[in-house]
N, CA, C and O of each residue as an XYZ file, in Angstrom:
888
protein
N     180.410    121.907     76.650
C     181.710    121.483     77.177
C     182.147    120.200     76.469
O     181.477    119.175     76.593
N     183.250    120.237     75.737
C     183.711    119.233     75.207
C     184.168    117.837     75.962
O     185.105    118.066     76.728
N     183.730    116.359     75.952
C     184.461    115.209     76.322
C     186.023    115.516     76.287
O     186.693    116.064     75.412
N     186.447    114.899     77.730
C     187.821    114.457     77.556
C     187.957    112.938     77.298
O     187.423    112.006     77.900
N     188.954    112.926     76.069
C     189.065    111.162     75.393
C     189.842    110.773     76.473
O     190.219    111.278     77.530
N     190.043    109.069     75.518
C     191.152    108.364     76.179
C     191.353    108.062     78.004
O     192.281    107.507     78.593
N     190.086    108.676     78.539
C     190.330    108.627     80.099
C     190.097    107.136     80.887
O     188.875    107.000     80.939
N     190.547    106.328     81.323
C     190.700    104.915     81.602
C     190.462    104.937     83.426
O     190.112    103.963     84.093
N     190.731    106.180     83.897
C     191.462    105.955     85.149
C     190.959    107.334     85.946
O     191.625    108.339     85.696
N     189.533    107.520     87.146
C     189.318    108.602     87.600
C     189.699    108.713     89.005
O     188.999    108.036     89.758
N     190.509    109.306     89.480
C     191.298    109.357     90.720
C     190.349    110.751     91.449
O     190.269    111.927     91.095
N     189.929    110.252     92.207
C     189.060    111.274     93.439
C     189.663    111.680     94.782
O     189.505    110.957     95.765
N     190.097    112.401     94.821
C     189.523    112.751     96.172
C     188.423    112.649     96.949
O     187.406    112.968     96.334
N     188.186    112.220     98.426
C     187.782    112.040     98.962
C     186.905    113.296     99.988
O     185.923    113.902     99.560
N     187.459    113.497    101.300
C     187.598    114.518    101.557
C     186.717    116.060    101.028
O     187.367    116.933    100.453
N     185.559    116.204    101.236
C     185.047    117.467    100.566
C     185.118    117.451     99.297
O     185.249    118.508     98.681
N     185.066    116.572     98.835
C     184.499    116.111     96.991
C     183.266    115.150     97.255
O     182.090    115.449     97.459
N     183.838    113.990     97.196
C     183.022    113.188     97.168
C     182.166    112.630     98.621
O     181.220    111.856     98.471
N     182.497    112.998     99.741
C     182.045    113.291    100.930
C     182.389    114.437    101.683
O     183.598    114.473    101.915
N     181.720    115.423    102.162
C     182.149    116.996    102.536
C     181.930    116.641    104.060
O     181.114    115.781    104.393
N     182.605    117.260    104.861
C     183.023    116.971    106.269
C     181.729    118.564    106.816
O     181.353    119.690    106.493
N     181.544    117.265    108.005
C     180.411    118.772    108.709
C     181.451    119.644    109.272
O     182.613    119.388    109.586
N     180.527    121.123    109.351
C     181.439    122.289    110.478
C     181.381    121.663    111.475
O     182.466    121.226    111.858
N     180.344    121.384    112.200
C     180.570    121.355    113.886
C     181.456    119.980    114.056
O     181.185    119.160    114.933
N     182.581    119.802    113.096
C     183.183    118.044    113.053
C     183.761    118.577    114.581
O     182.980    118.438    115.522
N     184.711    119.004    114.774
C     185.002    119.370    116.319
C     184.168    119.253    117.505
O     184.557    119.144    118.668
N     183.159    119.284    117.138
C     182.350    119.591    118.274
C     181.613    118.136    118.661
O     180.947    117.832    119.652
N     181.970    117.419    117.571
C     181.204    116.118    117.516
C     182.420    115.260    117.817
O     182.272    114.141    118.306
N     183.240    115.599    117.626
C     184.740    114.571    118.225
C     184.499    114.798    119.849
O     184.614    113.831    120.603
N     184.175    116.058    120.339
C     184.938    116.704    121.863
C     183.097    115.880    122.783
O     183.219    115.297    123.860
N     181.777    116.004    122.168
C     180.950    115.230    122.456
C     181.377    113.180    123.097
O     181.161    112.567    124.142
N     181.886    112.903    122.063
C     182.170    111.231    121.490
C     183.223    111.699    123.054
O     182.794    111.579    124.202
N     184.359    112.126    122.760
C     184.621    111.908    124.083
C     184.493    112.460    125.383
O     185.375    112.547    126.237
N     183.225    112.853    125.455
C     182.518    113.078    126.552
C     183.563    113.944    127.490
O     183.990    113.691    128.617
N     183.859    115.249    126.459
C     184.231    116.019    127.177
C     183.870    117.642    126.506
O     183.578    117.696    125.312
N     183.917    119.261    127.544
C     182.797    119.883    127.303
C     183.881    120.719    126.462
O     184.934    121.166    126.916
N     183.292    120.870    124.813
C     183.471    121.276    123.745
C     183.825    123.242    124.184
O     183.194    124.064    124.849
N     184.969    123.300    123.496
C     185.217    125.033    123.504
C     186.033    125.527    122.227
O     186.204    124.875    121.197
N     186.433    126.622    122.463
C     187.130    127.032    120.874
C     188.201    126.756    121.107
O     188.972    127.087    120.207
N     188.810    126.104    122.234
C     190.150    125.772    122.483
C     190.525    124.563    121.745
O     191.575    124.421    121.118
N     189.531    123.655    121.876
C     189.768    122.549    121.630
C     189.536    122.530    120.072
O     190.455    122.014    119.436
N     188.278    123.087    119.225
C     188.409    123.836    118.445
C     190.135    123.867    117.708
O     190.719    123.076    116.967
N     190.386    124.679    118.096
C     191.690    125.813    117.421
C     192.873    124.665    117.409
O     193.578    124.418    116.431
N     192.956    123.938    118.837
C     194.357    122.991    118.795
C     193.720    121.509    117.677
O     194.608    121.015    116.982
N     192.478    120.951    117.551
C     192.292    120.098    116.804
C     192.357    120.496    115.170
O     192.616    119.553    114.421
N     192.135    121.864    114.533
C     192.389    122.017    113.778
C     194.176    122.849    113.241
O     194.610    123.365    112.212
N     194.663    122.591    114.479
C     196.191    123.224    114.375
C     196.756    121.707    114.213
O     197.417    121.597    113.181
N     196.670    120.608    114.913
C     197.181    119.887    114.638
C     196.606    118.791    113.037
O     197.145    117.738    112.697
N     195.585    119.374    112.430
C     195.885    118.420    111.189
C     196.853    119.279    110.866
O     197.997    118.838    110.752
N     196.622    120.493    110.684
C     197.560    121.263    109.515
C     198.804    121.311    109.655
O     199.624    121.599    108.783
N     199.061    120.952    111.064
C     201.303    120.690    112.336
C     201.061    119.454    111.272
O     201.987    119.871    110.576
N     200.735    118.606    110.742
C     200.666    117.151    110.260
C     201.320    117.185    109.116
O     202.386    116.664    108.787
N     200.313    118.083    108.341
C     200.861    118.330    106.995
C     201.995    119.188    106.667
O     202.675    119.101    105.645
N     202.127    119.949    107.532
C     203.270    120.175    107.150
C     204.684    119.277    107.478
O     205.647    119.033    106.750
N     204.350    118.831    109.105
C     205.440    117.891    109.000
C     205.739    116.701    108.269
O     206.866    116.254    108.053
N     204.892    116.330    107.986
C     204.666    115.505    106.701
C     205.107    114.897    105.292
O     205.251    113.824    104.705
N     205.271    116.750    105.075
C     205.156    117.435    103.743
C     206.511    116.625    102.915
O     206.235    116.404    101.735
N     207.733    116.213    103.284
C     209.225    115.892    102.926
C     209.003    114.110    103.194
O     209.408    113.252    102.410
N     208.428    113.898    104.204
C     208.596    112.213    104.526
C     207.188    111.592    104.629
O     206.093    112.155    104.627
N     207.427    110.595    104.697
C     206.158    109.230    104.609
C     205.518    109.588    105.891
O     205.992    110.343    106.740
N     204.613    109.088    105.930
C     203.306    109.431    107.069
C     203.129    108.515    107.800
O     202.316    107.721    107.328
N     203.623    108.163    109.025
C     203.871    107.009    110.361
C     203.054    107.259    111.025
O     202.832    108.407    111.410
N     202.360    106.222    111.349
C     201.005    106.430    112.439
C     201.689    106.720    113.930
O     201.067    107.542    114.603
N     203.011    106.097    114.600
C     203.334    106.395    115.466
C     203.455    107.842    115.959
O     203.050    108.482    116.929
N     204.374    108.132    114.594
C     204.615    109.841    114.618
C     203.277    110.457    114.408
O     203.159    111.291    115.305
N     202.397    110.456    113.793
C     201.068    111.010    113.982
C     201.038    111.127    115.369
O     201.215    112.197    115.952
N     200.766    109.803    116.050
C     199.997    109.635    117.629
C     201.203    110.712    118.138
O     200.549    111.627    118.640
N     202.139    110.939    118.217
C     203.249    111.872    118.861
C     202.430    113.299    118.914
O     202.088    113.895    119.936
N     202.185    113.727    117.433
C     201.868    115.244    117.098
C     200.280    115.471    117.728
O     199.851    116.560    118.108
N     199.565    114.263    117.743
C     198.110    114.647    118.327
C     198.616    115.020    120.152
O     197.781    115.649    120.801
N     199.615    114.716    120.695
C     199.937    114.817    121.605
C     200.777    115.974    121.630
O     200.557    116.627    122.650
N     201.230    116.235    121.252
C     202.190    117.326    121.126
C     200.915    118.775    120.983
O     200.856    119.665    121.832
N     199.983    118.717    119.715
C     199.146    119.743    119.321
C     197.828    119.696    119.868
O     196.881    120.255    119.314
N     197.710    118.948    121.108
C     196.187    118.883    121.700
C     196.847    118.335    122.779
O     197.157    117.153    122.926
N     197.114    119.586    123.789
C     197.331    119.532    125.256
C     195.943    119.007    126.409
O     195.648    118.531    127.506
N     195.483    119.525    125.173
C     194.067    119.683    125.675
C     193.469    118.255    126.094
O     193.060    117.904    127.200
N     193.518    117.726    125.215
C     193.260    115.830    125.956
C     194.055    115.665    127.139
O     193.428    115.013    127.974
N     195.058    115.967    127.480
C     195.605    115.650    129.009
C     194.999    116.164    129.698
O     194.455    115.604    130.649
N     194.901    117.382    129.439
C     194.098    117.969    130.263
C     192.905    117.635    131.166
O     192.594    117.998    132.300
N     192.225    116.637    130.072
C     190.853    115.786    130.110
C     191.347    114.041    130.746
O     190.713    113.140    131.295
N     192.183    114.139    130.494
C     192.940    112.737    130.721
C     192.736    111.679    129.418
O     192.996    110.490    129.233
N     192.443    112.203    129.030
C     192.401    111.427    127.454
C     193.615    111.349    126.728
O     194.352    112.334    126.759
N     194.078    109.967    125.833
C     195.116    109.778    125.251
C     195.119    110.234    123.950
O     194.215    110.189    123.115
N     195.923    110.554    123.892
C     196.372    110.204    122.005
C     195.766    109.380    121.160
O     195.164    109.694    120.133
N     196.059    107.516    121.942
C     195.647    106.850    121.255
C     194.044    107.179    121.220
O     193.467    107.286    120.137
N     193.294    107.347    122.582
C     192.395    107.542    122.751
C     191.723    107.880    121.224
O     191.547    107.199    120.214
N     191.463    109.180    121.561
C     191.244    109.967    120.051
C     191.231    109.776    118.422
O     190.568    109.991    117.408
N     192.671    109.113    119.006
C     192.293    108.796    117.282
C     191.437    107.413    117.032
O     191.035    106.991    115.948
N     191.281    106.866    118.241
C     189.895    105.646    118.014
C     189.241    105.981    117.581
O     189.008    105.467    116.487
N     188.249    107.288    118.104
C     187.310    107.732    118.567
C     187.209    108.811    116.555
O     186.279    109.147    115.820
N     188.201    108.895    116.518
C     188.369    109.863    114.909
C     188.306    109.164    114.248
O     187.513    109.452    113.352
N     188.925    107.919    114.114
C     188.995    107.009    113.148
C     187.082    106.269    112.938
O     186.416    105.947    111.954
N     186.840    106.275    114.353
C     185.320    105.812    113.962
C     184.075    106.484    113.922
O     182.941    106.073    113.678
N     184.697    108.051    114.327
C     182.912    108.711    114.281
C     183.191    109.221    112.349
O     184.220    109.539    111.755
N     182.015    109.111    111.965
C     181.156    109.741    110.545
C     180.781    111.297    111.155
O     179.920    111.659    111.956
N     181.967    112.142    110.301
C     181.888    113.713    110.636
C     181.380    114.122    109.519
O     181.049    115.305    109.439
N     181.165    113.073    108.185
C     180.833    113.668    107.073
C     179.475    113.550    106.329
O     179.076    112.456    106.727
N     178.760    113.916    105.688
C     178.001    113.790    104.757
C     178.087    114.027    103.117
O     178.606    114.979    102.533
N     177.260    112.591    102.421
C     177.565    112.355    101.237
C     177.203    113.685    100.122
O     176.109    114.243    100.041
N     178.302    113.973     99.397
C     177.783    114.946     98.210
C     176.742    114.086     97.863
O     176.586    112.865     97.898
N     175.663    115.620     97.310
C     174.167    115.259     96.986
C     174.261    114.439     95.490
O     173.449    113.572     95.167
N     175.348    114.857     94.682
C     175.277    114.256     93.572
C     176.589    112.669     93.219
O     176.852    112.248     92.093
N     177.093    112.182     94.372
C     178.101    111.461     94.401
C     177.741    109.962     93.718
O     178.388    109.258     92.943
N     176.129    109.746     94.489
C     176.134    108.471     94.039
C     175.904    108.160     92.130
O     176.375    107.251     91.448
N     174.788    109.598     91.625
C     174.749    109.766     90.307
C     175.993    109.473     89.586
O     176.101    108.599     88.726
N     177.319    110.587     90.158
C     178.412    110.296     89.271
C     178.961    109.044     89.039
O     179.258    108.554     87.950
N     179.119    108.362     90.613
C     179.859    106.830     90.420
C     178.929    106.147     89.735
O     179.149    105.062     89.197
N     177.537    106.916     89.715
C     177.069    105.158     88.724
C     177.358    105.553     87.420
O     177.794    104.600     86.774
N     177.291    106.514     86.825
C     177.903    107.232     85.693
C     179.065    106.511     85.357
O     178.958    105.650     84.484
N     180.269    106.725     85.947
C     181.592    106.397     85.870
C     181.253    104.987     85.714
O     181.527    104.582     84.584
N     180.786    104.181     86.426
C     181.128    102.523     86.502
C     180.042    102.012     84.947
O     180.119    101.030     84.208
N     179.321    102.922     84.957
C     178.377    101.971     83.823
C     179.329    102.498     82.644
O     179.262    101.660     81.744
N     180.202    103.564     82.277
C     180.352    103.705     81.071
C     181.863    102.855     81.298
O     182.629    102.802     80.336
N     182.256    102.187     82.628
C     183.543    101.241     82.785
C     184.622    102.241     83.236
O     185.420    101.372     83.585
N     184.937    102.799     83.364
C     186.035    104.140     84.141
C     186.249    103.170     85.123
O     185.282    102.537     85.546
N     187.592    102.920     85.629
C     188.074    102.475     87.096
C     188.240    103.572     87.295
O     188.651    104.495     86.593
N     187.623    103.431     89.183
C     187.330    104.684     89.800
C     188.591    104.561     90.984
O     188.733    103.426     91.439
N     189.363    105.455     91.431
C     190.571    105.206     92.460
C     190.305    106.739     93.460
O     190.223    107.935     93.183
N     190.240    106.002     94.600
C     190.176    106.977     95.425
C     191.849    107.593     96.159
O     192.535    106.662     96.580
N     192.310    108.619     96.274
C     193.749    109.106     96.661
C     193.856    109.963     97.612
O     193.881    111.159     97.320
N     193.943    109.538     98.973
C     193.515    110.318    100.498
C     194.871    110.605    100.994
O     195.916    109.979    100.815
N     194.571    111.988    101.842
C     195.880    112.387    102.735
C     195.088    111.766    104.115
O     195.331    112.184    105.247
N     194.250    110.860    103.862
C     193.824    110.063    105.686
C     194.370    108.491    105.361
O     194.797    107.932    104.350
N     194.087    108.016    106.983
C     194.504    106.870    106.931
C     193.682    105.980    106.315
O     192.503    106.188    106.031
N     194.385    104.862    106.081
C     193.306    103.385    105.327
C     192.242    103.267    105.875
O     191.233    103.322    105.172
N     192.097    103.029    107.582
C     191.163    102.396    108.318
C     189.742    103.472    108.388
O     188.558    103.150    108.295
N     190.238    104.600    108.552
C     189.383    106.168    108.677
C     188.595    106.067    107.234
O     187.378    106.203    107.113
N     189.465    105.820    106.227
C     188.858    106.776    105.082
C     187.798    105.090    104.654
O     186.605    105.219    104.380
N     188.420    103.751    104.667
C     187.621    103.071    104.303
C     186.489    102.541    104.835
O     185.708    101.875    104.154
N     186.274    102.848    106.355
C     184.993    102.970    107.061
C     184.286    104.014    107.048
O     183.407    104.215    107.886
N     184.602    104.911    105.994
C     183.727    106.068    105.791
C     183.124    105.675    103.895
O     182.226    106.360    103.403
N     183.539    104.965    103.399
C     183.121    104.369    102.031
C     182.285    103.282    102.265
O     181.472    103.061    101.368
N     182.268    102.587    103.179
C     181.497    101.707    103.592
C     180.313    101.878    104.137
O     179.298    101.301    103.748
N     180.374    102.796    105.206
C     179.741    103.441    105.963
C     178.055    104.373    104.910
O     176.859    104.269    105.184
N     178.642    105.072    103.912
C     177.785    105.324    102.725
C     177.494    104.226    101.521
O     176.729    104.386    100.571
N     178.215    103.201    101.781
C     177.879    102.243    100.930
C     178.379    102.515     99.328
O     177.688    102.225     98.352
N     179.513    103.036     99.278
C     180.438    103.572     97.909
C     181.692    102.658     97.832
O     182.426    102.618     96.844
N     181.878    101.906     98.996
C     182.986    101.180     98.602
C     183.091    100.234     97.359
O     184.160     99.963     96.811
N     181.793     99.731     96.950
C     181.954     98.923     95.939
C     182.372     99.653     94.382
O     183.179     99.070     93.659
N     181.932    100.577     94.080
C     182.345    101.386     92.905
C     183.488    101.704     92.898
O     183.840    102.277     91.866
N     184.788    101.454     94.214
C     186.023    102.058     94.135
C     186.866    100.493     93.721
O     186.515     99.358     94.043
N     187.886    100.849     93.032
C     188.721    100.046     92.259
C     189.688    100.005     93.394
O     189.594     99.187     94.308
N     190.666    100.955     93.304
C     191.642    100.659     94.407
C     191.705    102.214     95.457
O     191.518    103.283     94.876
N     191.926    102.214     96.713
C     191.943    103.114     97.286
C     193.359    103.101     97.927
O     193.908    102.071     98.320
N     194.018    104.628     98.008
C     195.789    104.781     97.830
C     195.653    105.413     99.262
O     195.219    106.561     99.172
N     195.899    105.001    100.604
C     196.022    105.605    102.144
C     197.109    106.613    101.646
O     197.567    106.860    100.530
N     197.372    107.149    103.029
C     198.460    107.870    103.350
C     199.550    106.711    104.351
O     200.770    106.841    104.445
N     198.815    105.740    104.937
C     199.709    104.695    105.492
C     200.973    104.512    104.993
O     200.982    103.852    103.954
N     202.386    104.996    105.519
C     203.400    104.258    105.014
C     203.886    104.943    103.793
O     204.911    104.551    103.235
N     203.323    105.767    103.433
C     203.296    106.729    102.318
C     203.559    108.378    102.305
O     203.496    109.151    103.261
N     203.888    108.676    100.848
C     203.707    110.261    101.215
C     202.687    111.022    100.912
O     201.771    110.312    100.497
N     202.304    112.572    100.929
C     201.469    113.152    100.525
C     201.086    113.543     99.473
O     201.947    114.054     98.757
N     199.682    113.473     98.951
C     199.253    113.755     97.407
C     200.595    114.543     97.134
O     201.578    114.185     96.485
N     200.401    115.484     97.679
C     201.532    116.857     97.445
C     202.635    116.455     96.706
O     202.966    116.959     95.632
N     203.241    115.493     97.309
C     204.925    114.986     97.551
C     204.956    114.654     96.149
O     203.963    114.069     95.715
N     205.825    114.892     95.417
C     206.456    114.486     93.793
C     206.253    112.947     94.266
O     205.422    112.446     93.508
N     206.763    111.867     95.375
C     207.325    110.757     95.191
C     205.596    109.474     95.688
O     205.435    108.277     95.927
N     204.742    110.678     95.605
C     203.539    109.777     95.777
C     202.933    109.348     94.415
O     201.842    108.802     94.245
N     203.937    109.732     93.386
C     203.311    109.825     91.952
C     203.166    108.093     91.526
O     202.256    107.571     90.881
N     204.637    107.301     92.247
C     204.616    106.047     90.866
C     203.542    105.576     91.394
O     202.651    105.301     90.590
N     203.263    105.330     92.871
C     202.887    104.262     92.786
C     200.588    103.847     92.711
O     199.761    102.980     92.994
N     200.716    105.279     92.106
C     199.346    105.270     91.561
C     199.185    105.449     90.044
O     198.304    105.150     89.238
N     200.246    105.984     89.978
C     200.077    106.083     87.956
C     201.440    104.962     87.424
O     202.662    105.111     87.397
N     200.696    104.036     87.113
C     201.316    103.153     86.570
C     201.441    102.578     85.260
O     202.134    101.671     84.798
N     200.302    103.608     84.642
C     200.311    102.722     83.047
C     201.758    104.866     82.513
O     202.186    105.859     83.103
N     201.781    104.259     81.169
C     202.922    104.870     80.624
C     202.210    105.918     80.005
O     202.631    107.070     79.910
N     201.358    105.594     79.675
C     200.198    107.042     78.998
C     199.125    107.856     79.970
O     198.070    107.515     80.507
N     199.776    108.912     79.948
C     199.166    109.997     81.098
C     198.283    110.200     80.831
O     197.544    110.635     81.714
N     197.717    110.035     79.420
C     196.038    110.369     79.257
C     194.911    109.668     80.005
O     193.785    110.099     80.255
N     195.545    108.303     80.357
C     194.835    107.105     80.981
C     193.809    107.908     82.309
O     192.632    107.681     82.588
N     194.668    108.780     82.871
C     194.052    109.299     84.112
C     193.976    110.823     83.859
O     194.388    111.627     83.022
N     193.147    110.823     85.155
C     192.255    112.166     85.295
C     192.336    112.150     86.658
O     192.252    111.040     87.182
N     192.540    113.521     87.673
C     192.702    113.731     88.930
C     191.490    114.902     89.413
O     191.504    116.088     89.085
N     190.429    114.214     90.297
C     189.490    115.106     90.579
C     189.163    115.655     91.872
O     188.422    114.951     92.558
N     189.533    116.711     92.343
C     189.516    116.938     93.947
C     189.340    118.527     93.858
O     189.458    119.234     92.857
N     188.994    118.937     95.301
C     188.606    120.123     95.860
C     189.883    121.018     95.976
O     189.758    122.194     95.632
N     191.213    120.542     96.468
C     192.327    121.139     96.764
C     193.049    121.371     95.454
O     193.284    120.703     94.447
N     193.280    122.489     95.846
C     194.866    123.093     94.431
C     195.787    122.180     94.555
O     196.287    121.356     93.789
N     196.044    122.702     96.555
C     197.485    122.500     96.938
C     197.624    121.343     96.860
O     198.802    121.123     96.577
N     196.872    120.136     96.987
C     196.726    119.040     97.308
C     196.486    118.036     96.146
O     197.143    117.021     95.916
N     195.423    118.514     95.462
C     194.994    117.237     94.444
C     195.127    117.660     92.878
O     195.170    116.902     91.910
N     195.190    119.370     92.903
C     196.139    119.648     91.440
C     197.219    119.179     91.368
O     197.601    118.498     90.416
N     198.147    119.574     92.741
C     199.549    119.716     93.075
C     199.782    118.283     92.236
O     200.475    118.324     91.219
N     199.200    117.033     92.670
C     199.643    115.914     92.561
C     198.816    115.732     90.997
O     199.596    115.008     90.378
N     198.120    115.910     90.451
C     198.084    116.191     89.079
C     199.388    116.513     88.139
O     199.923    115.920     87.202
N     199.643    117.751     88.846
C     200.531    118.892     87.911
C     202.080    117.780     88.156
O     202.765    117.538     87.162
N     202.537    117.114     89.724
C     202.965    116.210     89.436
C     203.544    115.410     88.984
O     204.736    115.257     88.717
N     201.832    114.288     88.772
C     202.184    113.165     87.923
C     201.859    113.718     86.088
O     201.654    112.870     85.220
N     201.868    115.111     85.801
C     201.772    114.927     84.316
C     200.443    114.636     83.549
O     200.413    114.396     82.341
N     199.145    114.687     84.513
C     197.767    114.063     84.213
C     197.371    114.996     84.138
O     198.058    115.986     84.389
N     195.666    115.108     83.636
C     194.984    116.204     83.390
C     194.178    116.730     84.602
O     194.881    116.459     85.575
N     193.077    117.335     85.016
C     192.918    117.682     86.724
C     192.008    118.390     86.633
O     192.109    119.427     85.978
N     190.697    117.999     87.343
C     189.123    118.696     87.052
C     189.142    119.192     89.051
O     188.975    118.475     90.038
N     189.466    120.939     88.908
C     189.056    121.360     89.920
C     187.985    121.590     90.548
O     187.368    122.567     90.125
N     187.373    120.859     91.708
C     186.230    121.027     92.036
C     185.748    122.441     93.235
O     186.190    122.591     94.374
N     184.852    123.218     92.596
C     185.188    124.472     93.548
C     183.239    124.911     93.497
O     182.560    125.728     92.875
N     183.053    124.186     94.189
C     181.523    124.747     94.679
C     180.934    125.841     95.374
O     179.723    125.945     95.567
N     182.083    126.927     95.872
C     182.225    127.898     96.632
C     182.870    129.286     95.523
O     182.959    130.467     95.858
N     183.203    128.763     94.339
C     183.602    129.644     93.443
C     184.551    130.661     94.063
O     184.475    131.890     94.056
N     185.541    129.787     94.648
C     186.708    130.181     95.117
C     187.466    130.952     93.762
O     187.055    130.687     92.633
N     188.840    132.127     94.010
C     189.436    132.367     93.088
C     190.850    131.391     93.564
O     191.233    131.003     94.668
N     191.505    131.179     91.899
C     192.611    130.528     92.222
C     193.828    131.506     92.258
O     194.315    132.061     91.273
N     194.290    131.642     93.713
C     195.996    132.831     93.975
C     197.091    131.650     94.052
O     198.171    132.050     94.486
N     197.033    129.877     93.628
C     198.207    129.236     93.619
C     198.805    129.604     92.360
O     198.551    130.616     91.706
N     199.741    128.557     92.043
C     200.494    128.362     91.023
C     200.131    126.630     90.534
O     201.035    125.876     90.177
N     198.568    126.172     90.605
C     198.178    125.127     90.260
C     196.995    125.219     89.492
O     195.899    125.532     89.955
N     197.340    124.818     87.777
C     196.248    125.188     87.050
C     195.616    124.007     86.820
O     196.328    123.274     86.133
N     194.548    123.510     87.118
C     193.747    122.740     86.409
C     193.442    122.470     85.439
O     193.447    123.512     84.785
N     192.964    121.187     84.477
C     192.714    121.374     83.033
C     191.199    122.366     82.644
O     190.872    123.237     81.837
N     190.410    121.374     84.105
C     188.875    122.387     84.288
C     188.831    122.297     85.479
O     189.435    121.687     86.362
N     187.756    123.228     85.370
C     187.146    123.589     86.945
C     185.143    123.642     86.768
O     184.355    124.172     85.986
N     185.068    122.988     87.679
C     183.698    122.827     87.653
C     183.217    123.348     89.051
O     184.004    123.661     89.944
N     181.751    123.417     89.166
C     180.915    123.882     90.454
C     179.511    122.632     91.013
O     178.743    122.616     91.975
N     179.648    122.086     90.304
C     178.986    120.423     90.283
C     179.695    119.141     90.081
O     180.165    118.858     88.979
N     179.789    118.371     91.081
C     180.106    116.926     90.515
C     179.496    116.251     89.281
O     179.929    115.321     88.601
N     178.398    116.958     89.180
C     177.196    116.126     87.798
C     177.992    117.109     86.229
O     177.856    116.952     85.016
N     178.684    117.948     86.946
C     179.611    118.295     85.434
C     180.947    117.421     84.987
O     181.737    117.792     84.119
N     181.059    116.118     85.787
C     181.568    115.476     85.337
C     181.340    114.435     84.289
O     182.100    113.971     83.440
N     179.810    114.138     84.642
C     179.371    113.431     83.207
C     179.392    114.029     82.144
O     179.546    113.336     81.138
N     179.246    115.542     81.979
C     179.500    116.168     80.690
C     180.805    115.998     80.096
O     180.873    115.875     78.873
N     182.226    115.966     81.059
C     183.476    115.722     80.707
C     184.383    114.633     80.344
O     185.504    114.640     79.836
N     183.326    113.354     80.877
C     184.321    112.099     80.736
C     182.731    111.275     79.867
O     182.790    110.121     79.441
């Protein structure tokens, strides 16, 4: 596999790249708040990330309006008497994830050969950077881009304010999602290493430059 030159700038995803989220994450939220776990709760906690993203999808991402839709798409906490705000305390601080086996290899990879490393999340600041900390990766990250106040990888208008130098070669976009972390590749005009450990087929309209099945095939590429 041939080096890609000229790369200055490795933009990660987070999220099931470089930390993969457990299955039973539901079941470990509905535990934390000490209330008794079903497929209900299940089905509406994973209906409302995805009510998110789509409402999302056109405008900037307001924590208020978030707290609205966790209320709106999880009846189910009233039910329990639990808030909105409640929850997302309780989300924002439990660790649902565990570290890819090969994550810490790559970042030391990346930082010893000098690559600024940028992390680019559809979660909030506070969530995603107590989960870098939490594994002890925050120091290898250069700058990390929230969804706070912002729009989605997705969104054309999330492009300037992470690609800022004038030469698109500078960066490289590396994530698990088409829709999500090609999308914003294809984008900003950059090149885009699909990560697919499940040897998924691709039915979007988002081509990657590569696609790999290991994070450790990134040292072969950069």
């Amino acid at each position: 596999m041939d080096k890609l030159k000229n790369v200055k700038y490795v933009i990660f995803n987070c999220d099931n790249t470089l930390l993969i989220h457990r299955k039973d994450e539901a079941k470990m939220l509905a535990n934390v708040l000490d209330m008794p776990y079903s497929s209900e709760f299940k089905k509406q906690y994973y209906f409302m990330l995805q009510h998110s993203y789509i409402y999302f999808e056109t405008q900037k991402v307001k924590f208020k309006k978030f707290t609205q839709l966790v209320d709106i798409c999880m009846p189910i906490l009233i039910k329990h008497k639990i808030s909105a705000d409640e929850f997302i305390k309780v989300w924002f601080s439990l660790n649902c994830c565990f570290m890819n086996e090969d994550t810490i290899d790559v970042l030391n990879y990346l930082q010893v050969k000098d690559y600024k490393i940028i992390i680019l999340t559809d979660t909030f600041y506070e969530k995603q950077n107590k989960l870098l900390e939490y594994f002890d990766i925050s120091s290898y990250i250069t700058d990390l881009y929230s969804v706070d106040n912002h729009y989605l990888k997705r969104n054309p208008k999330s492009v300037s304010r992470v690609i800022t130098s004038n030469n698109k070669d500078d960066y490289i976009m590396i994530g698990n999602s088409l829709e999500h972390d090609i999308a914003f590749a294809r984008n900003a005009g950059i090149r885009s290493i699909w990560f697919n450990p499940e040897y998924k087929n691709n039915n979007t309209k988002f081509r990657p430059t590569i696609e790999i099945s290991s994070l450790l095939h990134i040292c072969r590429i950069l």
